[in-house]
C-alpha positions as CSV (number, residue, x, y, z in Angstrom):
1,X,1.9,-2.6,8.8
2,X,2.1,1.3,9.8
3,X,3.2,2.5,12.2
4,X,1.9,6.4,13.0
5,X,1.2,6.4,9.4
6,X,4.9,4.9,8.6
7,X,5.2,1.5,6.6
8,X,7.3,-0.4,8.4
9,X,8.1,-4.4,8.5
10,X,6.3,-6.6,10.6
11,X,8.4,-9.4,10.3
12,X,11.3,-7.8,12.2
13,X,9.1,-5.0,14.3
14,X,9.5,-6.3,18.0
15,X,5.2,-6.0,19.4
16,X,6.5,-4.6,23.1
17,X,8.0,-1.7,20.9
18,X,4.7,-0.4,19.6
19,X,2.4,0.4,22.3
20,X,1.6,3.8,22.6
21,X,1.3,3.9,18.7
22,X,-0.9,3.9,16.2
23,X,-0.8,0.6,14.2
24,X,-2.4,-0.2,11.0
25,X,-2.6,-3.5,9.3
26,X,-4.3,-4.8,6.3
27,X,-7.6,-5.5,8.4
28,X,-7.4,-1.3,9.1
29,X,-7.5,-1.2,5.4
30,X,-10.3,-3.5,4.1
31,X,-12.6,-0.6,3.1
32,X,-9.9,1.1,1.4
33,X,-10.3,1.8,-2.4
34,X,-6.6,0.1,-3.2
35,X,-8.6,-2.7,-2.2
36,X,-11.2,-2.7,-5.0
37,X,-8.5,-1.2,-7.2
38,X,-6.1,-3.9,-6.8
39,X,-8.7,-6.5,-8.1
40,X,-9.7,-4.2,-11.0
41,X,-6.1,-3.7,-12.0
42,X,-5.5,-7.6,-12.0
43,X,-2.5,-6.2,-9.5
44,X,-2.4,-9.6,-7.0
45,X,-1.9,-12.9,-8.3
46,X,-0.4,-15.2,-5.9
47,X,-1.9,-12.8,-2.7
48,X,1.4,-13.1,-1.0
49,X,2.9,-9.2,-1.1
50,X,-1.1,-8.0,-1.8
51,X,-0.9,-7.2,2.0
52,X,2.0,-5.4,2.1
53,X,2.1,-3.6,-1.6
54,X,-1.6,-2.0,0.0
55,X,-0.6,-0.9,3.7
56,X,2.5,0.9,2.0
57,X,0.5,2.1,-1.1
58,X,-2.4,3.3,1.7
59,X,0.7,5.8,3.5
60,X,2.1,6.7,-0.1
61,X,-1.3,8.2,-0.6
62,X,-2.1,10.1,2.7
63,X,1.1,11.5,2.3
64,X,0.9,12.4,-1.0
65,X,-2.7,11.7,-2.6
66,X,-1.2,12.9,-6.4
67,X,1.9,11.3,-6.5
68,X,3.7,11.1,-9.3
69,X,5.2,7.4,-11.3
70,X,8.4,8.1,-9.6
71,X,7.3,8.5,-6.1
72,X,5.1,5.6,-6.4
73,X,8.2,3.2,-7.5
74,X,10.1,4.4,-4.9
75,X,7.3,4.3,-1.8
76,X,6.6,0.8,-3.0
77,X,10.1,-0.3,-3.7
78,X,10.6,-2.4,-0.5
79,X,7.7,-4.8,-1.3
80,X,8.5,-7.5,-3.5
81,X,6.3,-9.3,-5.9
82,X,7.3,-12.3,-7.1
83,X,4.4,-12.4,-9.8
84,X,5.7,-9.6,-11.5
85,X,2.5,-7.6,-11.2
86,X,4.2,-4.4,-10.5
87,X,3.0,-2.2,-13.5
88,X,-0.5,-3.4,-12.2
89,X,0.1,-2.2,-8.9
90,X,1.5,0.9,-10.3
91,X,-2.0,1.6,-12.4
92,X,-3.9,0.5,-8.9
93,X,-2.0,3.6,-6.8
94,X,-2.7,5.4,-10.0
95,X,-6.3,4.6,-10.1
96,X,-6.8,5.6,-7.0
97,X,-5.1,9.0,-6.9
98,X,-7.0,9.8,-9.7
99,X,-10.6,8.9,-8.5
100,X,-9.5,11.6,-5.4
101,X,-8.7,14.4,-7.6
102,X,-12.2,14.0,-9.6
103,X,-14.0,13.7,-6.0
């Protein structure tokens, strides 16, 4: 999820800390274009990190809607795909930034 904008993990984010604050999970996101570019890049298999590898791909590019191959690896390095999809992923973020610079 984000929080103000700022991946964070929900797993070990206590709920009485966040009121007051802006929180975005992967329902906030479902009209997102990651979403459709996820499934075009093949970039989820098993679904399980698809939530996660989005919400922080989603911040990457708000706060930077070019970035380049080494930001992206190091925005998305705290999600963990056991698939192995992560060039995929890396082409979906790409995708994406790209379809904003020709719009």
């Amino acid at each position: 999820m984000q929080l103000d904008g700022v991946p964070v993990l929900s797993c070990i984010t206590l709920a009485h800390t966040v009121g007051g604050r802006e929180v975005t999970t992967i329902e906030g996101l479902a009209e997102h274009p990651l979403v459709d570019a996820f499934v075009e890049s093949d970039a989820l298999q098993c679904g399980f990190c698809t939530p996660g590898q989005i919400v922080s791909a989603a911040a990457l590019l708000e706060a930077r809607p070019r970035p380049e191959r080494a930001e992206i690896k190091q925005a998305m390095a705290g999600n963990l795909c056991r698939c192995g999809t992560y060039p995929k992923i890396e082409r979906a973020i790409i995708n994406v930034a790209e379809r904003s610079r020709e719009s």
